[in-house]
C-alpha positions in Angstrom: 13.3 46.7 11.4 9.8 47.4 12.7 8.1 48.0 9.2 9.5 45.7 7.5 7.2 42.8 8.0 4.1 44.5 10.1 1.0 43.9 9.3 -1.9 45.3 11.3 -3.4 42.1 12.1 0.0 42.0 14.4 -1.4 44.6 16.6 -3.7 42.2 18.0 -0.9 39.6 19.2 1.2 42.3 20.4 -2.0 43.8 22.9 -2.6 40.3 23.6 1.1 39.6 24.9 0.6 43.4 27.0 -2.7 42.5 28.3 -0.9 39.4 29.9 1.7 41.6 31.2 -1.2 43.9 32.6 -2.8 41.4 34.2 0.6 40.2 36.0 1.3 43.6 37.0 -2.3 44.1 39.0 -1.6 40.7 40.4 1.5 42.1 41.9 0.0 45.7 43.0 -2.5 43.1 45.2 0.2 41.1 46.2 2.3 44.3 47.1 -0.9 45.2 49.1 -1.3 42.0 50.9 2.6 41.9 52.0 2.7 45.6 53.3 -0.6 45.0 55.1 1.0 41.1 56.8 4.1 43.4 58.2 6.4 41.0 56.0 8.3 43.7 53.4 10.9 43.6 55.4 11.3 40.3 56.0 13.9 40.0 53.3 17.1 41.8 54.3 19.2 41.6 51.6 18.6 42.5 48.1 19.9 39.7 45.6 18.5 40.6 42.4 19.9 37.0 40.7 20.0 34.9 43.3 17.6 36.1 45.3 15.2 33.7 43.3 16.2 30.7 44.7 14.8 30.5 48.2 16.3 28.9 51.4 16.0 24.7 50.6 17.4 23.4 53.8 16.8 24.0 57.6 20.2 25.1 57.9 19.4 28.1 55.0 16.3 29.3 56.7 17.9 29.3 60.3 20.9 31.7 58.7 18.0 34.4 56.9 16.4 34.1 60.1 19.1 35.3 62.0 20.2 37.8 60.2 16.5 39.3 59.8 16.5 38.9 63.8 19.4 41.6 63.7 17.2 44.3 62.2 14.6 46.4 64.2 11.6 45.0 62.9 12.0 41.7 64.3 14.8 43.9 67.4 11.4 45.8 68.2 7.9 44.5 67.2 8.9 40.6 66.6 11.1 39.2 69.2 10.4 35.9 70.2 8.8 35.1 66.4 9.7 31.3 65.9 11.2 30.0 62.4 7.9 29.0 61.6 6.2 32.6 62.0 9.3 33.9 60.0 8.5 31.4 56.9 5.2 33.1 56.7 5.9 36.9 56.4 9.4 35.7 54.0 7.3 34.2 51.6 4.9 36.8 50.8 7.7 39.2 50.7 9.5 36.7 48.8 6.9 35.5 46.2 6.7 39.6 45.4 9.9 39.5 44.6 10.1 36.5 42.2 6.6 38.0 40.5 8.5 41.2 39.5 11.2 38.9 38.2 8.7 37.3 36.4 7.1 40.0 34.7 10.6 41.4 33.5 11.3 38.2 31.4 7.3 38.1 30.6 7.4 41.5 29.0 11.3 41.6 27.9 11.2 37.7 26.1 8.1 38.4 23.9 9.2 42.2 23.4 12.5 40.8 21.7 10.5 38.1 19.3 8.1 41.1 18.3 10.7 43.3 17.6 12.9 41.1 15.7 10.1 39.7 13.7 9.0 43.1 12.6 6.1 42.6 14.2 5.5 46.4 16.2 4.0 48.7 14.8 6.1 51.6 13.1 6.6 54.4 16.3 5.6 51.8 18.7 8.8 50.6 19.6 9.9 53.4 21.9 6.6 53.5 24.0 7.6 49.8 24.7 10.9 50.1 25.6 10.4 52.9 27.9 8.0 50.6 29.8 10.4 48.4 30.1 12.9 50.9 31.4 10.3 52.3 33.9 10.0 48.3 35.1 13.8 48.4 35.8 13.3 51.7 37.7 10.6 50.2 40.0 12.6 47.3 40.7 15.4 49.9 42.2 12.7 51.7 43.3 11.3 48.4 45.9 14.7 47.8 47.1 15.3 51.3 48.3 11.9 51.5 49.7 12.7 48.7 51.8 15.9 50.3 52.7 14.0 52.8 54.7 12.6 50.0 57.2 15.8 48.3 57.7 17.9 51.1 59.6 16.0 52.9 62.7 12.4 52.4 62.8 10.5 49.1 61.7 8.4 50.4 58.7 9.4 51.9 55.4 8.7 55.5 54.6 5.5 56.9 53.5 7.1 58.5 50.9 9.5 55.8 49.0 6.0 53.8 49.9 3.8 56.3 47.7 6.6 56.5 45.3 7.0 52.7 44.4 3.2 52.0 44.1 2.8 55.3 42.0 5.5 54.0 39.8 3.5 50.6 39.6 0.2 52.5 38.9 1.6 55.0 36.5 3.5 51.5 34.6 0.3 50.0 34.1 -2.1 53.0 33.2 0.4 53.5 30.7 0.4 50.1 29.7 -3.7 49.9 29.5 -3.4 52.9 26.9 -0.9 51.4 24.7 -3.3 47.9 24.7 -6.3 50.1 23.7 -4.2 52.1 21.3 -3.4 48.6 19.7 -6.6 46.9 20.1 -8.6 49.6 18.0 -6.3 50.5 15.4 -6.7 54.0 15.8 -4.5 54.9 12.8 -7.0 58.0 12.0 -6.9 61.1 13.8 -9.4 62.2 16.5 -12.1 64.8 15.7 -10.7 68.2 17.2 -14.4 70.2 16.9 -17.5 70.5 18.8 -17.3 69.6 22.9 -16.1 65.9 22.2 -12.2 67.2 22.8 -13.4 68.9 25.8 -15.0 66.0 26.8 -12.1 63.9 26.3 -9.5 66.6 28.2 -11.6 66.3 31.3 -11.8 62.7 31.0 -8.0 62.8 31.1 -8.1 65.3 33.8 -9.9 62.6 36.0 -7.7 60.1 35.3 -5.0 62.3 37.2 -7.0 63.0 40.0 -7.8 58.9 40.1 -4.1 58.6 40.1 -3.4 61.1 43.1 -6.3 59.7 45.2 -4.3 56.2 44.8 -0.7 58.2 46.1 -3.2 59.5 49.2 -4.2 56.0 50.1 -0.4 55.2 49.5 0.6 57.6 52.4 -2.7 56.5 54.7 -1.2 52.9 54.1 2.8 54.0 54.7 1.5 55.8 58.0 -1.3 53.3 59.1 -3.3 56.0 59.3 -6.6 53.7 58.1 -6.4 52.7 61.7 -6.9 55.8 63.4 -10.7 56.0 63.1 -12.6 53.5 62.1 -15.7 55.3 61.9 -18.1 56.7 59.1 -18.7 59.0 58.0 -17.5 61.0 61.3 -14.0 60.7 62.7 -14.9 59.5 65.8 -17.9 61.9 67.5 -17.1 64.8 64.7 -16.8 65.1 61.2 -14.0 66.8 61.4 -11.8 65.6 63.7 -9.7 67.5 66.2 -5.9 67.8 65.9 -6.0 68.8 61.9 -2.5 70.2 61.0 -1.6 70.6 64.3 2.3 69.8 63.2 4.9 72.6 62.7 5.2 73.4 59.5 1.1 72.8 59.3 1.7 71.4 55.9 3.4 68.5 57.3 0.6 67.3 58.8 -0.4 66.1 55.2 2.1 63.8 55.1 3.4 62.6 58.7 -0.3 63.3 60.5 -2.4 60.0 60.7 -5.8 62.4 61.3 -4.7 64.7 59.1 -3.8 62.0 56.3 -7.1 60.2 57.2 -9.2 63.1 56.8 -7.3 64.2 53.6 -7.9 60.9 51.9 -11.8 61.2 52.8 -12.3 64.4 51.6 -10.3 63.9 48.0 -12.4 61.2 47.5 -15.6 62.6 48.3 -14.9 65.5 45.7 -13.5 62.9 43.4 -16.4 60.9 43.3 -18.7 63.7 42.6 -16.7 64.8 40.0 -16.6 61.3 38.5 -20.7 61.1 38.7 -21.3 64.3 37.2 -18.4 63.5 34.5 -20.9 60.5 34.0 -23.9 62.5 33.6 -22.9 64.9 30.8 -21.5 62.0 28.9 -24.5 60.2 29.0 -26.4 63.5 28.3 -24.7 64.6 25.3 -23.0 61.2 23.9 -25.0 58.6 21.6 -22.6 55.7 20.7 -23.1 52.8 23.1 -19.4 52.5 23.6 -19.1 55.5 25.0 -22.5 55.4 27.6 -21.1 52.3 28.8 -17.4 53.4 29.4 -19.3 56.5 31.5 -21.3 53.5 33.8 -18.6 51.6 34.0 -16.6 54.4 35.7 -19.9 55.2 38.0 -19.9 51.3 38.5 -16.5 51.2 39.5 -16.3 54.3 41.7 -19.5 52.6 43.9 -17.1 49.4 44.3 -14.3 51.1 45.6 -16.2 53.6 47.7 -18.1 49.9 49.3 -14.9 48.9 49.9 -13.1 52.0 51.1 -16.0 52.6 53.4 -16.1 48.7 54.9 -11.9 48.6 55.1 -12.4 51.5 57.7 -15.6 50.4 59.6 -14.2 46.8 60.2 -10.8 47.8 60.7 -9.0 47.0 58.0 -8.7 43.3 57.4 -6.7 42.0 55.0 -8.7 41.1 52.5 -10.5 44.2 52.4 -8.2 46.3 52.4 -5.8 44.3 49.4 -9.5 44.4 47.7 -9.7 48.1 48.1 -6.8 48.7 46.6 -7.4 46.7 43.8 -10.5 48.7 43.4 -8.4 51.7 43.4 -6.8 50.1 40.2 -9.5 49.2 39.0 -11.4 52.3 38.8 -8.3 54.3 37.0 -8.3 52.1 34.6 -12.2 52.6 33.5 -11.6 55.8 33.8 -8.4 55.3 31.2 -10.7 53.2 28.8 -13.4 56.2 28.9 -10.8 58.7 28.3 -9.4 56.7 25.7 -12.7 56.4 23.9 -13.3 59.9 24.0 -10.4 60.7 22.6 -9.8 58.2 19.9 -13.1 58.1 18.4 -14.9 56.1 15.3 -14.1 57.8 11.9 -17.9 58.2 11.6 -17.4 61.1 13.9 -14.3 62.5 12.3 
């Protein structure tokens, strides 16, 4: 059904209608940001996956999901006393997550069914698509059972469901960003497998895992609030290494459930992590001509100085807001230069074949 009519001038609409969807989706990894660092993921008790779009219209409906919120610890043990009006505030950031996730399910599904049924995919590209769209479904599960977590003894989901849902969301659109550059270049030829350009474009690949673990640490140093345990750089408070490191029992724990420990952790991967990116940066640019590639290497080294800015500013001014949401989205924003210099290494010009 997919050969029928395709015509590789449809590769472009289809990476148009992904890049949409890609967008969307780091809208919602901000938003996600902005309404675990406002306190109001929990705000919504109950999980209505169809009728949970429609919020409360009437006075009467907001006083009922205000009461029933008030029987849960958050509000039992950090918000007691919070009037209707403070309610409204977190609910809609918690709610207006919600409805975007909703939205990018019929954004990707609607246009995925037209594409398909007009032939339109690319032979072998169905499946990639589809499994997105599975893995979409997953991470709506995934949210609700995070939340679960906050809703039963202590006010604040787990660290772990936590790392678990934005990993999901990450992983969704890296995955995403490769199938747009796949379609965008036509790469229908295969990729030189000779010289040190495969190597080159293994270790680019390489870094785009470590990327993706250094955005689960900041997941855990988010789930734990452990940004707000020193707020000093680049010592933890008078040291640079801080006293208390894996003091739990088991010691390795303390990687996950220790605020210094998790703290300290996330400093150290990224100080390795952004040496490694430089000096990935500098052999490129040593050993690599095409202008494409060069600028895929700065932009990586451009986008590794943002987020270490803001990474360094979230802690010494105590993580506001809109720092912290922005460092985040830096985060996302440097895995996915790193993806479009992995994928350029790896999918080169048939002048290099």
């Amino acid at each position: 059904m997919t050969s029928r009519h395709y015509l590789p001038q449809h590769d472009r609409s289809v990476a148009l209608w992904l890049i949409a969807c890609a967008v969307v989706i780091f809208g919602m990894i901000l938003l996600g940001g902005v309404t675990r660092l406002t306190g109001s993921g929990l705000s919504m008790v109950e999980w209505r996956p169809l009728m949970g779009i429609i919020p409360p219209l009437s006075e009467a409906e907001w006083q009922a999901v205000f009461d029933k919120y008030r029987q849960f610890p958050e509000y039992q043990q950090i918000n007691r006393g919070m009037s209707l009006d403070g309610f409204k505030v977190i609910f809609m950031y918690e709610y207006l997550h919600r409805v975007l996730g909703r939205l990018i399910g019929v954004l990707f599904f609607v246009p995925l069914l037209v594409f398909a049924l007009r032939g339109m995919i690319r032979p072998g590209m169905l499946p990639r698509l589809l499994l997105l769209f599975v893995l979409g479904g997953c991470q709506g599960l995934l949210g609700w059972y995070m939340v679960q977590s906050g809703l039963v003894d202590r006010p604040s989901v787990s660290q772990y469901r936590l790392a678990a849902h934005l990993g999901l969301a990450v992983a969704i659109y890296g995955f995403m960003l490769w199938v747009i550059l796949d379609l965008w270049r036509h790469p229908q030829r295969p990729a030189p497998s000779n010289d040190y350009r495969s190597g080159l474009g293994v270790g680019a690949v390489a870094l785009v895992a470590l990327v993706y673990l250094m955005i689960l640490s900041g997941a855990l140093v988010a789930g734990t609030d452990a940004g707000f345990a020193y707020s000093t750089w680049p010592k933890m408070g008078p040291t640079f290494v801080p006293e208390g490191l894996y003091a739990m029992e088991p010691a390795w724990l303390a990687a996950f459930e220790d605020v210094t420990t998790i703290q300290f952790n996330h400093r150290l991967f990224a100080y390795l992590l952004a040496a490694l990116l430089v000096g990935f940066a500098v052999v490129v640019l040593q050993r690599e001509t095409q202008p494409r590639i060069r600028w895929a290497a700065l932009g990586v080294v451009a986008a590794l100085t943002l987020q270490l800015v803001l990474g360094i500013s979230t802690l010494l001014l105590h993580v506001p807001v809109p720092l912290a949401a922005a460092h985040q989205g830096g985060a996302v924003l440097l895995l996915s230069s790193t993806i479009f210099l992995a994928h350029t290494l790896l999918r080169r010009a048939s002048a290099h074949a």
